[in-house]
Structure formats: structure tokens, C-alpha cells
C-alpha positions in Angstrom: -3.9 -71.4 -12.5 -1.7 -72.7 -9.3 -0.3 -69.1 -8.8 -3.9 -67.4 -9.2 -5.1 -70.0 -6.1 -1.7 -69.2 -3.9 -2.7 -65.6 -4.4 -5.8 -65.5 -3.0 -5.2 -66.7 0.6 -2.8 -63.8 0.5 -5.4 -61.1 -0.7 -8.0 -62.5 1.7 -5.2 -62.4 4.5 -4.8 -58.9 3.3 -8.2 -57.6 2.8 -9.6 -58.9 6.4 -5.9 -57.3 7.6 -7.2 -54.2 6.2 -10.5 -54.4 7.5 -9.2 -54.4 11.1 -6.8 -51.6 10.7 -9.2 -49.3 8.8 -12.6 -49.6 10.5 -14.7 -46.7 11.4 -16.3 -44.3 9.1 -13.5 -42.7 7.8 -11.2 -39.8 8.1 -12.1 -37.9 11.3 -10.1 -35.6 13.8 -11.2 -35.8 17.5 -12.0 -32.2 18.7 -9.6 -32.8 21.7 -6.8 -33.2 19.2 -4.8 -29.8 18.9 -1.2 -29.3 18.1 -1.1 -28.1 21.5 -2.7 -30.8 23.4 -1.5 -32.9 26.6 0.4 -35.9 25.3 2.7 -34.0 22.2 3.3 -34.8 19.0 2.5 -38.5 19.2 -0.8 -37.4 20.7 -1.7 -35.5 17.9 -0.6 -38.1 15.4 -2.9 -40.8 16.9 -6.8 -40.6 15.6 -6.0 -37.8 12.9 -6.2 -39.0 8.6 -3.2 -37.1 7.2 -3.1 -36.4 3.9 0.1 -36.8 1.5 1.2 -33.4 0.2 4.8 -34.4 -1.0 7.0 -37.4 -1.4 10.6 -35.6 -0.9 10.7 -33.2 -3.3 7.7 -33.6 -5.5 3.9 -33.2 -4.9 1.2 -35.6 -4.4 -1.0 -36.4 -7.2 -4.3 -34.5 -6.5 -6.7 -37.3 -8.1 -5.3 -39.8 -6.0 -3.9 -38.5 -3.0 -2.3 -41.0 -0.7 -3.7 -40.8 3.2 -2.6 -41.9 6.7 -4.7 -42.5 9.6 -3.0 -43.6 13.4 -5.2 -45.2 14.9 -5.9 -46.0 18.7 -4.0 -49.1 19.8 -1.4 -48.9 17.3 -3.1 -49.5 14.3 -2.5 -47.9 10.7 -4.9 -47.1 8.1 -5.0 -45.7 5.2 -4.3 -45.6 1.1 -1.7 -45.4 -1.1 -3.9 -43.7 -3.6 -4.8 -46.6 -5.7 -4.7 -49.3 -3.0 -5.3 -50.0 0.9 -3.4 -50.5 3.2 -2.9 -51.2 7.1 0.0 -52.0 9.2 1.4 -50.8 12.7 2.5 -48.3 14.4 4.3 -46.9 17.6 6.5 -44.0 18.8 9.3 -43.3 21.4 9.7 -39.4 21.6 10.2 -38.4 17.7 11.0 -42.2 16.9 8.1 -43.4 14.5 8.5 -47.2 14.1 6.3 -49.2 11.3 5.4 -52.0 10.7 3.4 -55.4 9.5 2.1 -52.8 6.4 0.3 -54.8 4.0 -1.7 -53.6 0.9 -4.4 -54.7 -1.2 -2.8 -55.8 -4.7 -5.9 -53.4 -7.5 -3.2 -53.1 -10.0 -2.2 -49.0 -10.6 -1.4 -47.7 -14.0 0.8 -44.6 -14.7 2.0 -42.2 -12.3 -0.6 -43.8 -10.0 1.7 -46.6 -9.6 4.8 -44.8 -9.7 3.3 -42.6 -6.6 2.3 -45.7 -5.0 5.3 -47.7 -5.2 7.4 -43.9 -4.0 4.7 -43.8 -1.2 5.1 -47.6 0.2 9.0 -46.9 -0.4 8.9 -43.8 2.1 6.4 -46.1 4.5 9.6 -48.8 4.4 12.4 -45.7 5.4 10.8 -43.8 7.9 12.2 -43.6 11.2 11.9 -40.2 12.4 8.7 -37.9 12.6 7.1 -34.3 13.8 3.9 -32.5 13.8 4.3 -29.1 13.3 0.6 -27.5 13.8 -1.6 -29.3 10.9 2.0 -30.9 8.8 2.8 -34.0 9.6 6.5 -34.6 8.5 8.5 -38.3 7.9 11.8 -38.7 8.0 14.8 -40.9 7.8 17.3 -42.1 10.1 19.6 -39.1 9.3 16.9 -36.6 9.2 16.1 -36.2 5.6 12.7 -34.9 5.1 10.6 -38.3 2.9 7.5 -37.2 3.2 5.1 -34.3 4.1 1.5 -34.5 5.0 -1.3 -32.2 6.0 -4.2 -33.0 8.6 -7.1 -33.9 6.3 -9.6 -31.5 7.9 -7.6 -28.4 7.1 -6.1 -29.7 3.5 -8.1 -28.0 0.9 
């Protein structure tokens, strides 16, 4: 009973965490937003919901497709395909630093869970990024590819 009542500050904590870093009406991509657009790669990132198409060398599950969304302001959004989540985010040229990420705790079954613990995994290594037209790509510290996602308006 005394762990149940710890817990719940930190799910509340979590949930109103997630509520701030997920607001709006979901996934959307700004029509000024082109791979081409003033501002680079980390303007393209910013206000697009990108869609997990492989962790390293495997794909994403297609009933429960993790999503990203950058926000404005340097807020993260988005799902690990079972749970929420939210954190932080900045950049410095291809740099892609996050952080704070936090997660609502619906307990996964499966390869739901095993995606979801590879996904938040990934989230914890990335360092490095690049848009490359709709793909966004995640990468380590020495350039291995962790992750590959498409821009949710063109994934099919």
C-alpha cells in the first residue's frame, strides 16, 4: 500500500508533465515547414510529428507505432507506442540534445514493451541528428544510425 501512494505523486507529476509538452490537437506539419526552408534541419524538426519507422536495424511495430513531435520552445511530445511521453529538447548544428523525458507508466505487454523499452533506450543515446527530405534520422555520438523516422503527413 505505501509504494502504491509514493507512486502516485510521480504519475500525477508525470501526467500534468505530459500535458504541457503535448498540448495541441495533435500531429500537424506547418505548411511553411519544407526540407528546404530558411532555418535548416533544426527548422524542419521543430512543429513536425515524426513517426518511428526503425529502431537500428529492425522496423517499427505498425499497431503501435512510436511518434515524435518538437515542439516550439523546446518542448517534446510524443508516444512510445503504448505510453506518453514528454521531455526537452535543443540543437546546436546536427547536435540533438534531450532531455527531462518522462513517460506515463500503462504497463506494455509483448513486443509492445520490448519496442518501448528499445525506443526510450534510443531516446537516452542520441546525440547526433539529420533531416533528409521527409526522414528524420538519430544517431549516436560516433554516428551510428539508432533510429529512423518519417514525417507523419507523408508516412503511409
Amino acid at each position: 500500500m505505501a509504494r502504491v501512494l509514493i507512486l502516485l505523486p510521480v504519475a500525477a507529476f508525470a501526467l500534468a508533465a505530459l500535458a504541457a509538452a503535448c498540448g495541441g490537437d495533435g500531429p500537424s506539419i506547418p505548411p511553411d515547414r519544407t526540407p528546404d526552408s530558411p532555418g535548416g534541419a533544426s527548422s524542419r524538426l521543430e512543429g513536425t510529428a515524426w513517426r518511428l519507422e526503425r529502431i537500428g536495424a529492425r522496423g517499427a511495430l505498425t499497431n503501435a507505432p512510436p511518434w515524435l513531435r518538437f515542439e516550439d520552445g523546446g518542448k517534446l511530445g510524443g508516444t512510445t507506442g503504448c505510453n506518453s511521453l514528454g521531455g526537452e529538447w535543443k540543437t546546436s548544428g546536427d547536435k540533438l540534445m534531450l532531455s527531462g523525458i518522462v513517460s506515463t507508466l500503462i504497463g506494455c505487454e509483448g513486443a509492445v514493451a520490448e519496442q518501448e523499452a528499445s525506443f526510450l533506450a534510443v531516446l537516452r543515446a542520441v546525440e547526433r541528428y539529420r533531416v533528409q527530405g521527409t526522414t528524420l534520422v538519430l544517431l549516436d555520438a560516433d554516428g551510428v544510425v539508432k533510429a529512423t523516422f518519417m514525417d507523419e503527413e507523408s508516412a503511409p
